[in-house]
Backbone bond lengths (Angstrom), bond angles and torsions (degrees), N, CA, C in turn:
res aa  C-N    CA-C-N  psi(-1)  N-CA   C-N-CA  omega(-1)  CA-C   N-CA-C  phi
1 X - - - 1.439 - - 1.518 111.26 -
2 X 1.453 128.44 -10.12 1.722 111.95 -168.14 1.529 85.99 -115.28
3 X 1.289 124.66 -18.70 1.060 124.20 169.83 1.837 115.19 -54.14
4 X 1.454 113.89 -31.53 0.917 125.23 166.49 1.462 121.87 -74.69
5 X 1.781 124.95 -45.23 1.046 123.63 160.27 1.262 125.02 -46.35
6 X 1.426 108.78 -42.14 1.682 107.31 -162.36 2.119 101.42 -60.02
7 X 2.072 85.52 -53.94 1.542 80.61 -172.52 1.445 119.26 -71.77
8 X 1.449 133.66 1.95 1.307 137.31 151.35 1.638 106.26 -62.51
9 X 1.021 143.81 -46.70 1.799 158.33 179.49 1.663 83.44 -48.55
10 X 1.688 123.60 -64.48 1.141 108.91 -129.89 1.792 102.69 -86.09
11 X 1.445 83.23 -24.12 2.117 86.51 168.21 1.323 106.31 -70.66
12 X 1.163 125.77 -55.20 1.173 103.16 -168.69 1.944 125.59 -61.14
13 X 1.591 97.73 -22.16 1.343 100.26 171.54 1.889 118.37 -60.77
14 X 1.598 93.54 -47.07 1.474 102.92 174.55 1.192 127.95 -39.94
15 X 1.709 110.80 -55.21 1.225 139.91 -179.17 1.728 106.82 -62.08
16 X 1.170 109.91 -41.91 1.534 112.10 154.99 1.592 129.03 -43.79
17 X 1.583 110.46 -54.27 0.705 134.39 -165.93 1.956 111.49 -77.98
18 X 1.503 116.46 -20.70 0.896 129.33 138.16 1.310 165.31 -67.47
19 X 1.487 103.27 -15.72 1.306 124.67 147.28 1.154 132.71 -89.64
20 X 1.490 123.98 -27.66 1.523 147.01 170.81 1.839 90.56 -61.60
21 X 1.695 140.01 -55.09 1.108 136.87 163.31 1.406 116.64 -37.84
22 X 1.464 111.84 -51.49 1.452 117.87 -165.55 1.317 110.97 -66.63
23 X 1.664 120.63 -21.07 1.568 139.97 -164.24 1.068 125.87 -103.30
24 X 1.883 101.90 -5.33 1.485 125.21 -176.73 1.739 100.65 -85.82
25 X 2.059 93.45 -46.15 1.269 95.14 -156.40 1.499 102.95 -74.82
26 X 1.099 140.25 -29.64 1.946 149.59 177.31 1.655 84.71 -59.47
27 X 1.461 138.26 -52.02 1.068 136.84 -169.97 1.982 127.75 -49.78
28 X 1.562 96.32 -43.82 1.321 130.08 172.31 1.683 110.19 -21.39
29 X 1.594 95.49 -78.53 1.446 98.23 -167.22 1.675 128.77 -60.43
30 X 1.491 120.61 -20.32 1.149 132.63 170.85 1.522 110.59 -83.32
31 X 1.264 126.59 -26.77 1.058 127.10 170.59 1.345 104.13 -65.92
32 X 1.448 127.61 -79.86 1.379 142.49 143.11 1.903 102.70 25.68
33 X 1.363 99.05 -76.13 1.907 116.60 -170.46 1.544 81.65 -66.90
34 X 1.234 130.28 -79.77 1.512 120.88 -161.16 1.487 117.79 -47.75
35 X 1.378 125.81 -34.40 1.080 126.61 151.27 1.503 115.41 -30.66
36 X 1.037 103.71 -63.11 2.043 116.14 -141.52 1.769 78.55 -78.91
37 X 1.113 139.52 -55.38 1.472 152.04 -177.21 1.231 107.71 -24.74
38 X 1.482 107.81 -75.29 1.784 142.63 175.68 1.905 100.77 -47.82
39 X 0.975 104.07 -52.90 1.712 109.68 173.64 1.038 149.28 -83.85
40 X 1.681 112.78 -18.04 1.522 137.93 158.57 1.211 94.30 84.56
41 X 1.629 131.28 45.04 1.328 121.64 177.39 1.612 104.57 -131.88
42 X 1.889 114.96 150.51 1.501 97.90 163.57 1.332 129.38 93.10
43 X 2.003 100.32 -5.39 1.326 111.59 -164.19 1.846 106.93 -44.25
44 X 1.005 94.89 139.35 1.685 120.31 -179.76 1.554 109.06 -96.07
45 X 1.454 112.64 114.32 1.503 102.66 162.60 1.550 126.73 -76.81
46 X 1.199 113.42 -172.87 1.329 132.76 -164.67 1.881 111.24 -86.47
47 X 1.576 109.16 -18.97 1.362 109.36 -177.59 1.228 107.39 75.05
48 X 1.617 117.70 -150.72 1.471 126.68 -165.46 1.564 109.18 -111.91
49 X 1.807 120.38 4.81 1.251 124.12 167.24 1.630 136.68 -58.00
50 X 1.981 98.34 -11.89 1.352 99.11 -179.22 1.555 126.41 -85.97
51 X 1.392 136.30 116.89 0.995 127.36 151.84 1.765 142.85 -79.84
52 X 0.961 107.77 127.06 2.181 96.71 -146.41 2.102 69.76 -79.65
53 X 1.737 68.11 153.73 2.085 80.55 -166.78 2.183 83.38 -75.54
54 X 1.240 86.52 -52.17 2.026 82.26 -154.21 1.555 78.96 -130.53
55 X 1.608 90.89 170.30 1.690 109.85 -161.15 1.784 104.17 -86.57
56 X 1.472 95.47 29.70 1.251 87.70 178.24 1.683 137.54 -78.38
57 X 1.278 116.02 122.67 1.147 129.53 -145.62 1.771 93.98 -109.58
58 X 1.338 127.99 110.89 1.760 129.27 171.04 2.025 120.23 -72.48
59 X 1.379 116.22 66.19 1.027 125.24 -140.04 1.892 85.27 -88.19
60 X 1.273 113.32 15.88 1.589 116.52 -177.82 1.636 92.47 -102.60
61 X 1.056 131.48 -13.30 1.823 138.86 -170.40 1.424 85.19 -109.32
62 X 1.779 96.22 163.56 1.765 118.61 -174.94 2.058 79.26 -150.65
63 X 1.043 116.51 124.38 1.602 128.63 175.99 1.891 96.12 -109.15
64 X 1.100 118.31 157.40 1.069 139.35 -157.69 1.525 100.11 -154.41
65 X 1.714 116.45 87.36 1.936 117.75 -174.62 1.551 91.58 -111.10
66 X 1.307 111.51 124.81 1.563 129.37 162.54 1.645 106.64 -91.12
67 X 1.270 107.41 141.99 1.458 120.96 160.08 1.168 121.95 -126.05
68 X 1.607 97.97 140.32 1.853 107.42 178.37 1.428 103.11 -140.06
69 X 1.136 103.40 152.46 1.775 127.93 -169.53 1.585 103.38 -136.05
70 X 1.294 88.20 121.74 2.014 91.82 -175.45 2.017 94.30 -124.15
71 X 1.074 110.94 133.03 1.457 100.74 162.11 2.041 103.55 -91.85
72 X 1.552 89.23 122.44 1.595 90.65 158.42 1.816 129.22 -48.93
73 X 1.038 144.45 176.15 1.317 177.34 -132.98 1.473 77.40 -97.61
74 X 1.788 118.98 133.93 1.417 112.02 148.83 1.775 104.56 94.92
75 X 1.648 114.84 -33.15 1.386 126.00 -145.87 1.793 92.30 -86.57
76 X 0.984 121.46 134.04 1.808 124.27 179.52 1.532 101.87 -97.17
77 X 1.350 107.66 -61.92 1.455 117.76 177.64 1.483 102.14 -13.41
78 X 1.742 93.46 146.37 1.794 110.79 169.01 1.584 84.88 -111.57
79 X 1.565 98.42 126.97 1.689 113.30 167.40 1.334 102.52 -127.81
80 X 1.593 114.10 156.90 1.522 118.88 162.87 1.465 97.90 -174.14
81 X 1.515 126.67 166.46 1.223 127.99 131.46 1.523 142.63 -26.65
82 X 0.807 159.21 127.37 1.696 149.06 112.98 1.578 109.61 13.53
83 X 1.167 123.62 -54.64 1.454 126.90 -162.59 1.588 94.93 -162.84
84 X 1.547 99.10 160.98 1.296 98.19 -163.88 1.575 97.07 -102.34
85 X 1.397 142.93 13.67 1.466 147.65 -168.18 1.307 107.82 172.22
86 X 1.398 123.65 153.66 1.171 160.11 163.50 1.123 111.60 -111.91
87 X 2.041 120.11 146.47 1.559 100.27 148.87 1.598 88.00 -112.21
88 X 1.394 126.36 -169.18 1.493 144.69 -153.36 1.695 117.53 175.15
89 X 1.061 123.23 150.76 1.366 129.85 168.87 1.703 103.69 -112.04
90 X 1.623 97.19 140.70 1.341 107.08 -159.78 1.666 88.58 -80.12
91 X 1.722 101.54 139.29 1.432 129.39 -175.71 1.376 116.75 89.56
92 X 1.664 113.00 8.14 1.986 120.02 146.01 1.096 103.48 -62.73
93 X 1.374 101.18 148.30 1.548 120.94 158.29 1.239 89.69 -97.61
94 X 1.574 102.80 148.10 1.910 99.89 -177.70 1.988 91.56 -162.98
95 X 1.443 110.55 149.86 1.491 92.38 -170.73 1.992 84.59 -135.78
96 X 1.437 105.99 166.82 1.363 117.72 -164.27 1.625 95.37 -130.28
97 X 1.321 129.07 131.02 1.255 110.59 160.91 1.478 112.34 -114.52
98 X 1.774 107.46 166.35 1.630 119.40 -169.54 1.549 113.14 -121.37
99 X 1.228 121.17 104.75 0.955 106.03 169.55 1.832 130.21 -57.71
100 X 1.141 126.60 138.75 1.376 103.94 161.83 2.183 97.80 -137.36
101 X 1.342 89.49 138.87 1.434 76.62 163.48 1.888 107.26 -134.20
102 X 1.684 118.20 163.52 1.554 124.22 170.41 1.157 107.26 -90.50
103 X 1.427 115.57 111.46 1.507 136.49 167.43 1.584 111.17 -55.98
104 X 1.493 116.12 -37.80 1.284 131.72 -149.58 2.035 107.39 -81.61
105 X 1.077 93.43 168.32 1.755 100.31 -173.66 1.864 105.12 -81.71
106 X 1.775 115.77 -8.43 1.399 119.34 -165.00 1.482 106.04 -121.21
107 X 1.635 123.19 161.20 1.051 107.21 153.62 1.548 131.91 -60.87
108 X 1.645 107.79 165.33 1.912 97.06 -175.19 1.786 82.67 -139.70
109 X 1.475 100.25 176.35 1.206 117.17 -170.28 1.816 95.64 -150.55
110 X 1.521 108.25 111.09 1.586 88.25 -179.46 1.924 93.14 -124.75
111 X 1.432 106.45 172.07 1.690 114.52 173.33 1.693 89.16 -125.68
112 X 1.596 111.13 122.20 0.951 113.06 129.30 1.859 139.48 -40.39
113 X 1.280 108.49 140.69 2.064 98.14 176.11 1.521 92.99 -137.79
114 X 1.244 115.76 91.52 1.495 118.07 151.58 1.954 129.46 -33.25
115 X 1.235 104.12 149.54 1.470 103.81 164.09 1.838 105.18 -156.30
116 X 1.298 124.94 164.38 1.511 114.44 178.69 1.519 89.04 -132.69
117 X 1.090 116.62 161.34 1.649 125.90 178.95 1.940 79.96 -152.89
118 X 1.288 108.79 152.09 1.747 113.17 -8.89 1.806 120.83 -71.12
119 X 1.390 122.15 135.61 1.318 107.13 176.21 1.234 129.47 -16.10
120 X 1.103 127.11 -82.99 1.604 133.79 162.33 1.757 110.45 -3.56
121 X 1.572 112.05 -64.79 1.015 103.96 -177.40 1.670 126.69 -61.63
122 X 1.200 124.02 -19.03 1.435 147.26 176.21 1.682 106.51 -24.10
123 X 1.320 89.02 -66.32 1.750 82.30 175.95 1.579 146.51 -119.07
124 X 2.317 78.65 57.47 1.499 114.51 175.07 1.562 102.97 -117.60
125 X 1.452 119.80 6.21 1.356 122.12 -157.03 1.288 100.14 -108.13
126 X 1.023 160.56 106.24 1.461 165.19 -158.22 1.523 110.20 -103.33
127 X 1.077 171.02 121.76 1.350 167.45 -170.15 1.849 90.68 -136.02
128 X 1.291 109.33 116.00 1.399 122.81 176.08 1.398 113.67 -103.15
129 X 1.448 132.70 -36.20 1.396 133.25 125.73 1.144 137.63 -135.14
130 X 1.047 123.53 161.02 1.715 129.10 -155.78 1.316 105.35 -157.20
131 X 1.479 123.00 165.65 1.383 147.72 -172.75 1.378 99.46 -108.69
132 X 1.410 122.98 4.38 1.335 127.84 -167.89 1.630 102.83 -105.88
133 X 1.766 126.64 -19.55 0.916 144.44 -176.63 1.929 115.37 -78.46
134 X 1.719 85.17 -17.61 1.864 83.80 177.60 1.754 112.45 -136.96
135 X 0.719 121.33 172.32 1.739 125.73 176.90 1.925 108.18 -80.39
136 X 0.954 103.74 111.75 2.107 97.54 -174.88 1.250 84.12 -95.33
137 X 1.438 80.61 146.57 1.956 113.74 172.05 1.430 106.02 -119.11
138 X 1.309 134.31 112.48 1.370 134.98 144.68 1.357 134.51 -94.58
139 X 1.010 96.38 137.30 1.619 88.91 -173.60 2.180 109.11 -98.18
140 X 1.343 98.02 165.79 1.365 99.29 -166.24 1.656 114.26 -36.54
141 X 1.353 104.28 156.87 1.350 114.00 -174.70 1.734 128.85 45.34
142 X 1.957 103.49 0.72 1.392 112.27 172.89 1.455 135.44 -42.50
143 X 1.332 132.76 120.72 1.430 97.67 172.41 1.954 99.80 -124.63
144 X 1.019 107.89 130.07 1.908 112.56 163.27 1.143 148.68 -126.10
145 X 1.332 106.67 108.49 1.888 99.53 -176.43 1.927 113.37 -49.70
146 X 1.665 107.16 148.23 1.351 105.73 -144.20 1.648 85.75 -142.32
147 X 1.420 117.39 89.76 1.357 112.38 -169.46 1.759 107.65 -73.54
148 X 1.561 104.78 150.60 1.855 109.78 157.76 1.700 105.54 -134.09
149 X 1.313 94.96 112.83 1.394 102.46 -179.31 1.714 104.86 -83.92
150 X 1.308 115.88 148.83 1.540 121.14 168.12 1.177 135.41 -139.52
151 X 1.181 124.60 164.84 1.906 117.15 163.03 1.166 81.04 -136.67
152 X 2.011 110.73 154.07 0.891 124.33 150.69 1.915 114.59 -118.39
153 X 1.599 92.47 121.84 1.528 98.07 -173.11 1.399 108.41 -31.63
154 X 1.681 121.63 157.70 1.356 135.10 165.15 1.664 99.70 -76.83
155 X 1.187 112.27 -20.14 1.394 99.05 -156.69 1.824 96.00 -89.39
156 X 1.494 128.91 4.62 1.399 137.77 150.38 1.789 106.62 -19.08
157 X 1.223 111.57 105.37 1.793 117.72 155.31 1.618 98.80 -12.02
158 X 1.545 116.88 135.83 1.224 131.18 176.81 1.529 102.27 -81.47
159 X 1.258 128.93 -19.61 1.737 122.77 159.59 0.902 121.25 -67.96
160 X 1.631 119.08 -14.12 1.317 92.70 -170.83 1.817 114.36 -109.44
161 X 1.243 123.03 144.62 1.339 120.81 -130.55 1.702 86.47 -130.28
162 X 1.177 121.58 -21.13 1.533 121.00 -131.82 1.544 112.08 -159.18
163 X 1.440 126.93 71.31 1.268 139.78 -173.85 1.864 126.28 -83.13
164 X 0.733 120.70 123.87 1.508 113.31 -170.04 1.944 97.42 -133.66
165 X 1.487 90.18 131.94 1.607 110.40 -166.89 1.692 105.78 -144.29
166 X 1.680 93.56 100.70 1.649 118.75 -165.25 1.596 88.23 -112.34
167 X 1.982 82.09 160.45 1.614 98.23 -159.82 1.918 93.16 -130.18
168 X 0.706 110.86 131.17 2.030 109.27 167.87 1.034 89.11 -105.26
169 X 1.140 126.91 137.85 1.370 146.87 157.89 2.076 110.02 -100.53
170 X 1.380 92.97 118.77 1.282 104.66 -178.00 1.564 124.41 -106.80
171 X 1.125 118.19 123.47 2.202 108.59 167.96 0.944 96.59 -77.27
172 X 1.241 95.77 121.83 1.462 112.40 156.29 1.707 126.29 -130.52
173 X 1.288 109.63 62.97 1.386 132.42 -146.24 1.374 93.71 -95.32
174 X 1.178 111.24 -73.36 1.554 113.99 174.86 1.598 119.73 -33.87
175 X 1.069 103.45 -27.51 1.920 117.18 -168.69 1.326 100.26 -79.94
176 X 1.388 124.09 -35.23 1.614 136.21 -143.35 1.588 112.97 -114.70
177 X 1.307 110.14 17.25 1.545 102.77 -171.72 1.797 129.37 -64.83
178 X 1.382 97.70 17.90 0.949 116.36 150.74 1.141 142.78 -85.97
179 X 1.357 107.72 -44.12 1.347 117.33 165.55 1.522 123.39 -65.08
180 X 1.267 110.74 -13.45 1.328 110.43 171.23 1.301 125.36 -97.34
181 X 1.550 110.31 -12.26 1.288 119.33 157.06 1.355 105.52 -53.40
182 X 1.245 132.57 -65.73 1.168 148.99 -145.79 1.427 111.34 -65.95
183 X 1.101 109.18 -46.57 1.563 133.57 178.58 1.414 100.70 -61.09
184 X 1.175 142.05 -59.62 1.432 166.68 -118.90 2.045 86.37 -112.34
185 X 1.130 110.36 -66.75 1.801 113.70 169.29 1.640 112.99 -54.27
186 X 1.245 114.99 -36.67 1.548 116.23 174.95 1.309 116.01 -73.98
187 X 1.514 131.24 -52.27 1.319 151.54 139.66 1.591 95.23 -2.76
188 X 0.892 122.70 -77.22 1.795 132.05 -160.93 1.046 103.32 -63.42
């Protein structure tokens, strides 16, 4: 009989121990933002949720947006900007393009991962579309300009003068073998 208790104790501990996991991982991403918040790292934009209320354009401000393109660990692709800065008045729409091309003999599949520094500014940065919103597939020897259009709200902190909006470029080929199906059927 305790032989029975014990292994009744030990499921139910497990089973504990499995939802307490499951509650960590839903937990992650807010921790994650409160992290990056608390630390000034990682700033996160806003995505494609912003709608600018009125066409108002702050033509008394001069913004200064840097871009950088890093390929992650593993990544072959040649990525970069068009130019390495813009200046802008907050409430332009203004768009940047990236080159990336596949050096390699195979198809690739990479995800861009945005960040804006300074943190703070993160969620004054509006990105209305981006190449950062889907998984790109190139095929060998490909190369494609890869537009990100933006506004940056007027309502941006009056310190801040000086925005920088970097891209990692990731393979994620192995993850995507779908997409290369797909690519590969369109191709034909």
């Amino acid at each position: 009989m305790s032989e029975q208790l014990s292994n009744a104790r030990l499921v139910k501990r497990l089973l504990f121990t499995v939802v307490a996991m499951f509650a960590f991982g839903f937990a992650m991403v807010p921790l994650y933002d409160v992290m990056c918040d608390a630390l000034g790292i990682n700033g996160k934009t806003s995505g494609t949720a912003y709608q600018q209320e009125s066409e108002h354009i702050d033509g008394s401000r001069t913004l200064r947006v840097q871009f950088l393109a890093t390929n992650a660990e593993g990544m072959s692709w040649s990525f970069g900007p068009e130019a390495d800065e813009l200046s802008l008045h907050p409430g332009e729409t203004r768009e940047m393009l990236f080159r990336a091309s596949n050096p390699t003999d195979h198809p690739m599949v990479a995800q861009a991962i945005p960040s804006v520094a300074p943190s703070k500014a993160a969620a004054y940065f509006h990105k209305t579309e981006c190449f950062c919103f889907t998984q790109q597939v190139l095929q060998p020897g490909e190369t494609v300009m890869m537009p990100v259009r933006f506004i940056v709200d007027p309502a941006l902190p009056k310190d801040v003068k000086h925005l920088t909006l970097a891209y990692t470029l990731f393979d994620v080929t192995d993850r995507m073998p779908e997409k290369l199906a797909l690519s590969a059927v369109q191709a034909n």
